[in-house]
Every structure is written in structure tokens, then in C-alpha cells.
C-alpha positions in Angstrom: 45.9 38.2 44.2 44.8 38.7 40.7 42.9 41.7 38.6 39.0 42.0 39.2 38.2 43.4 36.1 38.6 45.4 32.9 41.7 44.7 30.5 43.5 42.9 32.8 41.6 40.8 34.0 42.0 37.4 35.9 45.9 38.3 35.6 47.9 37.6 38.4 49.9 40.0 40.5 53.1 39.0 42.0 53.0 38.9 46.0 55.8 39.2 48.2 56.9 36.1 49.4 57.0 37.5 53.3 54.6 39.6 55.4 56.7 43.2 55.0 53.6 44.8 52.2 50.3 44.3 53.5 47.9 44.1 49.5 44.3 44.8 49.6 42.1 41.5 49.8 40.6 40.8 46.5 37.0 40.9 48.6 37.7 44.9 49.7 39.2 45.6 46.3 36.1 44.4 44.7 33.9 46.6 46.8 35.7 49.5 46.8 35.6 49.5 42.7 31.8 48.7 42.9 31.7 51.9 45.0 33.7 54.1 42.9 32.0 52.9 39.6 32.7 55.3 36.1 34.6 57.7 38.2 37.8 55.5 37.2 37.2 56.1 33.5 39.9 58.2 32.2 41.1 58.9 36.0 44.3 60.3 37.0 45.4 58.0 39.8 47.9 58.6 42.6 49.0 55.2 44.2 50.4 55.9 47.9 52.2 53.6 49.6 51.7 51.7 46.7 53.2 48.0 48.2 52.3 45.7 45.2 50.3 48.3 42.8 47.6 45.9 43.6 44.7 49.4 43.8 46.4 51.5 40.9 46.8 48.2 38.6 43.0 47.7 38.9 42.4 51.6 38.1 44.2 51.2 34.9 42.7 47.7 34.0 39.4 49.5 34.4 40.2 52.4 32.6 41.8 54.8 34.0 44.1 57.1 31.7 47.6 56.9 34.0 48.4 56.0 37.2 51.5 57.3 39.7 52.7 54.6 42.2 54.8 55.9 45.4 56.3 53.5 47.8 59.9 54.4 50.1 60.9 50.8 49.7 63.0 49.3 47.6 61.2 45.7 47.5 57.9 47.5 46.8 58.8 49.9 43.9 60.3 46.7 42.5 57.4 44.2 43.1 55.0 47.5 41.2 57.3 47.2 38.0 57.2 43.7 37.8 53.2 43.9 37.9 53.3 46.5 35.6 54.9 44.8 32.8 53.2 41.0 33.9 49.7 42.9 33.1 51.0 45.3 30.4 50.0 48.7 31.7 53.2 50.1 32.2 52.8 52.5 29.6 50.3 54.2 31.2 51.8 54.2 34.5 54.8 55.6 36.3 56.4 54.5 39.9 58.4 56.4 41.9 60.6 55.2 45.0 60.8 58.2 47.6 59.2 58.7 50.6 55.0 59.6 50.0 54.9 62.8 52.2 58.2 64.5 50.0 56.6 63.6 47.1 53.1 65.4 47.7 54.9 68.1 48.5 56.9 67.5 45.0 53.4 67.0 42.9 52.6 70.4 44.6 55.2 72.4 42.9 55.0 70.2 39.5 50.9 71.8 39.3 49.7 67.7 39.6 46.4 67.0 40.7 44.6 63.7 40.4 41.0 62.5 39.9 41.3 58.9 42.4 43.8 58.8 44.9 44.7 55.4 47.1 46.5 55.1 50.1 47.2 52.5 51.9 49.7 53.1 54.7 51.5 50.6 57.1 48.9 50.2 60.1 49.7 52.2 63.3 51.7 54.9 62.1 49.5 57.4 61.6 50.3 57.8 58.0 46.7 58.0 57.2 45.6 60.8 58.8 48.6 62.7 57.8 48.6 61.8 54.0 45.2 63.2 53.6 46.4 66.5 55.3 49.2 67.1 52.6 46.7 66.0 49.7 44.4 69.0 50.9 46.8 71.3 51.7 49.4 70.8 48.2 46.0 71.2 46.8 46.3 67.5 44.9 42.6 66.4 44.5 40.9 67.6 42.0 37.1 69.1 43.2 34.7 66.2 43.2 37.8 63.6 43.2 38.1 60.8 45.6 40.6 59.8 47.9 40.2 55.7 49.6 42.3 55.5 52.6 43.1 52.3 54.0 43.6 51.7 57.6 43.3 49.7 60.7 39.5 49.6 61.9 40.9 50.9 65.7 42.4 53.7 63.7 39.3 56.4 63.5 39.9 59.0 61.2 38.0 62.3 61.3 34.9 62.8 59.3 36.3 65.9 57.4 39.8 66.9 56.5 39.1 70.7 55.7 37.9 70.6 51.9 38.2 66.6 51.9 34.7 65.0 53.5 34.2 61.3 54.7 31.3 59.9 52.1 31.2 56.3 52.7 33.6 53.8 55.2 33.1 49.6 54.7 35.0 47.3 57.0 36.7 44.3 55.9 37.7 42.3 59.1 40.4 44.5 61.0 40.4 46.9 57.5 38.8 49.9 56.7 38.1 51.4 53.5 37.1 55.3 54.3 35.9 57.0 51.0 36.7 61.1 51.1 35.4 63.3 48.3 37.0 66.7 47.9 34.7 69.7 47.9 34.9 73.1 46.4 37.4 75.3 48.0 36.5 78.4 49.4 
């Protein structure tokens, strides 16, 4: 796994050495930062389930202005700082290790919001769903910003979270990528 593009790139990221964080393939990372073109450019990023910081590392390598990284584990939050420092973006970067749904709730109350938000949740927990609930209602996506979930391609998730509406979806052999944008509020 190494960085696409930008700053960063052709450094390599640290794996784990077992199967317990799934990272995006470099194929669907590629696409997905095609898609999303200058909208990284001075993004604020929120990294969700963050595993190796893989998605939020290629954000800031392209030129995004911070990045948040939330993961529960241990192993993960770890395995984030390491890449941080191996590509030398920590600076512009923060990780966190608690659990992603206390934490939205947290950003809420701090006034966050963010510009690009990634989440990529262990398959068949229904963590994807869910996550983009609490990002609409803490009110945590910026109006035209996008949220990339992640997620098994038997998982179907709706076509419109309330303010947060499905614009594009790309499978990548048993991976999704659904692209949400969020809308004006009413």
C-alpha cells in the first residue's frame, strides 16, 4: 500500500501484519480520488474507522488542510501514527482512539464540521448505515461536502440519508465505494 499522489507520493504505508484492519485497495483509492478531484484542496477531513489512515493520508498528500483519524482500536490508532510520521503529515493531522459513534456526537458539541468525510467500517455490522445517520443529524458535513462510505457490495445502503444524497457508487470486487453529498438543510 503506498500513496497515489500529491506530496507523499510513492511512500509506503505500514500494513498490519494480520487480517484484523481491512485498507482500501490502491485500485479503489485511486478511483475514488479521481472522483473527488479539487474538492480535497484545503479539505477538512474526518477519517472513520480510520484502520491504517490509508484514505485520510492520501487527503493530506493531495492537499487537504488537516485531517481527524478515529479508530476504537488500539493496533489501529497506533499503525495511523506510525504512517503519519513515515509520510510526514502529522502536523496536519490528528488521531483519536475512542469509539466513532461517541465521537460524532463529541465533534457535535465541539461546533466541528468537515468538508470530505471517509468511513470505512468493519463489513457486516451495520456501521455504515448508522455512521451516516449521526454525521447528518450532529450536523457534521458541511453543505456541498462529501461523505465515501465503504462497505460490503451485499450491504445496500439507502439512496438518501435525510440532507445526505447518494451521487455516485463504484464496485471494486466485493467493495463498494458509495459517494453522498450533503444538501442544504431546510
Amino acid at each position: 500500500m503506498r500513496v497515489i499522489s500529491g506530496e507523499a507520493k510513492g511512500r509506503r504505508l505500514k500494513t498490519p501484519a494480520d487480517d484484523t484492519i481491512r485498507p482500501t485497495a490502491d485500485r479503489a483509492k485511486e478511483a475514488m480520488f479521481q472522483i473527488l478531484g479539487e474538492r480535497v484542496q484545503g479539505a477538512q477531513v474526518l477519517d472513520l474507522f480510520a484502520g491504517t489512515g490509508n484514505l485520510g493520508i492520501e487527503a493530506l498528500s493531495r492537499g487537504a488542510g488537516w485531517a481527524l483519524f478515529v479508530d476504537v482500536a488500539k493496533k489501529a490508532v497506533v499503525l495511523v501514527r506510525e504512517n503519519l510520521d513515515r509520510v510526514k503529515l502529522s502536523d496536519r493531522s490528528t488521531v483519536w482512539k475512542a469509539d466513532v459513534f461517541s465521537v460524532l456526537s463529541r465533534l457535535r458539541r465541539m461546533g466541528r464540521r468537515f468538508d470530505l468525510v471517509f468511513c470505512d467500517p468493519p463489513y457486516g455490522h451495520q456501521f455504515a448505515e448508522r455512521s451516516l445517520h449521526f454525521l447528518v443529524y450532529e450536523h457534521l458535513v458541511e453543505e456541498n461536502g462529501v461523505v465515501i462510505v465503504e462497505h460490503h457490495r451485499k450491504d445496500k445502503l439507502p439512496r438518501r440519508v435525510v440532507t445526505l444524497l447518494m451521487i455516485d457508487e463504484r464496485r471494486f470486487g466485493d467493495s463498494v465505494l458509495t459517494f453522498y453529498q450533503q444538501k442544504a438543510e431546510s
